[in-house]
C-alpha positions as CSV (number, residue, x, y, z in Angstrom):
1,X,0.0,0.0,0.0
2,X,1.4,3.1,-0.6
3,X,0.3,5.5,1.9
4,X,2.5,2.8,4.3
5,X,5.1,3.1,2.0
6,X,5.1,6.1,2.4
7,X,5.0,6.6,5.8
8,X,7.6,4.3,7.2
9,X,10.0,6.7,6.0
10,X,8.6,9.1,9.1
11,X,8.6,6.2,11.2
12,X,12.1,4.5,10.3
13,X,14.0,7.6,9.8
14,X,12.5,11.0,9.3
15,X,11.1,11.2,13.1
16,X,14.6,10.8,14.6
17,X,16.5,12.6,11.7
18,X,14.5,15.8,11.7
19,X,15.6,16.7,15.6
20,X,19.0,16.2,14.5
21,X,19.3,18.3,11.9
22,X,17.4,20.8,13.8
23,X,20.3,20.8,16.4
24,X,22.9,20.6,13.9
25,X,21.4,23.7,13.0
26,X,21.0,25.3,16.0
27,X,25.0,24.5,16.9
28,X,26.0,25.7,13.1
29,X,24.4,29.4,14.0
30,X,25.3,29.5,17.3
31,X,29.0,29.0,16.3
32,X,29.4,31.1,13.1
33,X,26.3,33.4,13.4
34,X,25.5,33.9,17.3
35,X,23.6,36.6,17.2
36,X,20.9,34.9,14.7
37,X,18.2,32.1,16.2
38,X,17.5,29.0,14.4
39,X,13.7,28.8,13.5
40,X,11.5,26.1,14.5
41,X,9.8,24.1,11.9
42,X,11.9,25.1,8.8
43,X,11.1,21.8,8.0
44,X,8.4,20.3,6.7
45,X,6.6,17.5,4.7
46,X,3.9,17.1,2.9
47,X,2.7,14.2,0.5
48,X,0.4,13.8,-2.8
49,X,0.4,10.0,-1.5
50,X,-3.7,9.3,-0.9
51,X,-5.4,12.6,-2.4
52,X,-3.7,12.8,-5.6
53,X,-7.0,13.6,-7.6
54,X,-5.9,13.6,-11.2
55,X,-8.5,11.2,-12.4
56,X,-6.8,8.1,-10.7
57,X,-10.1,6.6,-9.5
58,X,-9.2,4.8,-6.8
59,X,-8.6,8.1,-5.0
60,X,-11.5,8.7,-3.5
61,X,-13.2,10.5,-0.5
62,X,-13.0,7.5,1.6
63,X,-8.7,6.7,0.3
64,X,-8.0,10.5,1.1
65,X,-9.7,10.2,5.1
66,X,-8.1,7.2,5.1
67,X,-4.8,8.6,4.9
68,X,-5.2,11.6,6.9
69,X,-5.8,9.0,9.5
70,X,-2.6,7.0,8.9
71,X,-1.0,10.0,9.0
72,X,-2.7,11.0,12.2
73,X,-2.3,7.7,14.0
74,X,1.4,7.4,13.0
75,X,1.8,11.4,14.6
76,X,-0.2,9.8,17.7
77,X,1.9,7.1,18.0
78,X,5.1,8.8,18.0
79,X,4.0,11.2,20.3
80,X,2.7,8.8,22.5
81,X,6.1,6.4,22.9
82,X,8.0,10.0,23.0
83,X,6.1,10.9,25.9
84,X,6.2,7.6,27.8
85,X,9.7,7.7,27.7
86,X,10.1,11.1,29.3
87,X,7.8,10.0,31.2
88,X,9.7,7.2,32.8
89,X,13.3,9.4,32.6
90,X,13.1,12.7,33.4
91,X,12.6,12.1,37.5
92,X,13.6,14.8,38.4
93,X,12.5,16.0,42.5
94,X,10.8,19.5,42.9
95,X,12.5,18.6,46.1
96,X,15.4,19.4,44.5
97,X,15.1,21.7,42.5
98,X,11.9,24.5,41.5
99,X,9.4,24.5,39.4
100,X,7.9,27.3,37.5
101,X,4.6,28.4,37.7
102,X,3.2,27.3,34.3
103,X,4.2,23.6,35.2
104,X,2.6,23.8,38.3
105,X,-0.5,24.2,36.4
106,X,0.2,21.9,34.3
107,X,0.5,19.5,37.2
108,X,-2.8,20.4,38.3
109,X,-4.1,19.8,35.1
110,X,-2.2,16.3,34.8
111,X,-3.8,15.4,38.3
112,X,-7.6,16.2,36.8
113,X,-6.9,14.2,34.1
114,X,-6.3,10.5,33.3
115,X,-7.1,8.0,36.4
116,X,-3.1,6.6,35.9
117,X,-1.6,10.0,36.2
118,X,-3.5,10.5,39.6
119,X,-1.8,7.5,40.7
120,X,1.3,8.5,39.5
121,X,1.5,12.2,41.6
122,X,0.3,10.2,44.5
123,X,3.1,7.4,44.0
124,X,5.9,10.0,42.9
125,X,4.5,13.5,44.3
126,X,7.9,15.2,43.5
127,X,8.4,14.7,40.5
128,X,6.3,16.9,38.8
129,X,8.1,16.1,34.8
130,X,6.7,12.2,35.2
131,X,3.5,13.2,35.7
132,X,3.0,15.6,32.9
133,X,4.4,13.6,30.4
134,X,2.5,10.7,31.2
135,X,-0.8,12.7,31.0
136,X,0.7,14.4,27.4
137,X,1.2,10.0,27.0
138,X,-2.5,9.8,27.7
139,X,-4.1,12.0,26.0
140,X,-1.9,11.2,22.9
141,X,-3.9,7.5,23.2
142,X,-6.9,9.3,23.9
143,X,-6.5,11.3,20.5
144,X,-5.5,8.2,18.7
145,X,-8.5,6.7,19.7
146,X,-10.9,9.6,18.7
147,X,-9.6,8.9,14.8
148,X,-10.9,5.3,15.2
149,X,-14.1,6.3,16.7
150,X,-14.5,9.6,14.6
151,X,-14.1,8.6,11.0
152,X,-13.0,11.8,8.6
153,X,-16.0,9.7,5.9
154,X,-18.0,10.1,6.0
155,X,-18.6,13.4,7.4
156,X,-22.6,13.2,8.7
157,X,-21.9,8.9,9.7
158,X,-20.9,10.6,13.9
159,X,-21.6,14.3,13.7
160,X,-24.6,15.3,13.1
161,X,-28.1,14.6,14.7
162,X,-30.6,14.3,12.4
163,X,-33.6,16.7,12.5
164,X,-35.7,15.8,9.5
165,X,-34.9,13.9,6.2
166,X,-33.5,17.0,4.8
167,X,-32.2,19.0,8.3
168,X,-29.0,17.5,9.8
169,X,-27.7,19.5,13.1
170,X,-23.7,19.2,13.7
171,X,-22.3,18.0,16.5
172,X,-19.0,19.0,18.6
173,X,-16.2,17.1,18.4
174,X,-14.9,16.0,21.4
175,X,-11.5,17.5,22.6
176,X,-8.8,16.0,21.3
177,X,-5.0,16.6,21.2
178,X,-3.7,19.6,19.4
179,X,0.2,20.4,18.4
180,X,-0.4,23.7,20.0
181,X,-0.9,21.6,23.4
182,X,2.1,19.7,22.7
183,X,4.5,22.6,21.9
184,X,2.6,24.6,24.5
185,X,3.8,21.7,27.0
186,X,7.3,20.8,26.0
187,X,8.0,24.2,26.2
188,X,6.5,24.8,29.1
189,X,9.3,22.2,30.6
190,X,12.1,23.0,28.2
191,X,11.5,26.5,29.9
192,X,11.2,25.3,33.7
């Protein structure tokens, strides 16, 4: 299948090799040009794979939600395994050393969350990194999850309520995992 194909790359390679060159980067300008900052996201993919619409007809509605989704699920997963592992390495006491504001709230918010992260600030209440990256783990599953249950196609099968046979009412989507929340949260600790 293609869209597979196409996507181990970003699993096998690209997902590890980005971050590298994104440091080699950052070192580069630092030593020849200190006074300049290496953007973020000067990198980026896209992919004609799945919604190439120039009259191959097996490119349909359905093959182009379809591969937004592998491409979703594979984001979701990465994410996910990423988190886990800081997660389990960055142990780091508040005992020891301060924590900002900002992750204190995102403790908080951690600790309303997902039933395992509770356990995990009762189990380890000092170390405040564990716990938000498990819930950033959690809700990366919980996001994964939503693309199974909320299929892209079609559109009205989960979000709309039907009001007569010609009225349809949408429906909100539940909250799911944004990259804003993600950046907004490794930052948050990158910063702390």
């Amino acid at each position: 299948d293609e869209v597979r194909t196409g996507l181990w790359y970003f699993d096998t390679t690209l997902w590890d090799v980005v971050p590298q060159r994104q440091r080699d980067l950052e070192s580069a300008l630092a030593r020849h040009y200190p006074e300049i900052s290496a953007p973020r996201g000067w990198l980026r993919f896209g992919s004609w794979i799945g919604g190439d619409r120039d009259g191959n007809p097996n490119v349909t509605a359905y093959a182009t939600a379809e591969t937004l989704h592998f491409h979703r699920r594979l984001a979701l997963d990465k994410v996910q395994d990423a988190a886990r592992s800081l997660s389990r390495a960055l142990s780091i006491s508040s005992n020891r050393d301060a924590v900002s504001p900002e992750v204190n709230a995102l403790i908080d918010k951690a600790g309303a969350a997902a039933g395992h992260v509770r356990e995990l600030l009762k189990r380890y209440p000092s170390e405040p990194y564990r716990a938000i990256f498990a819930d950033l783990a959690a809700q990366a599953e919980a996001a994964r999850e939503h693309t199974l249950n909320f299929p892209l196609y079609p559109f009205y099968a989960q979000r709309t309520l039907p009001m007569s046979s010609t009225l349809a009412m949408p429906l909100p989507m539940p909250a799911v995992l944004t990259a804003e929340t993600i950046k907004t949260t490794v930052d948050t600790v990158i910063d702390s």
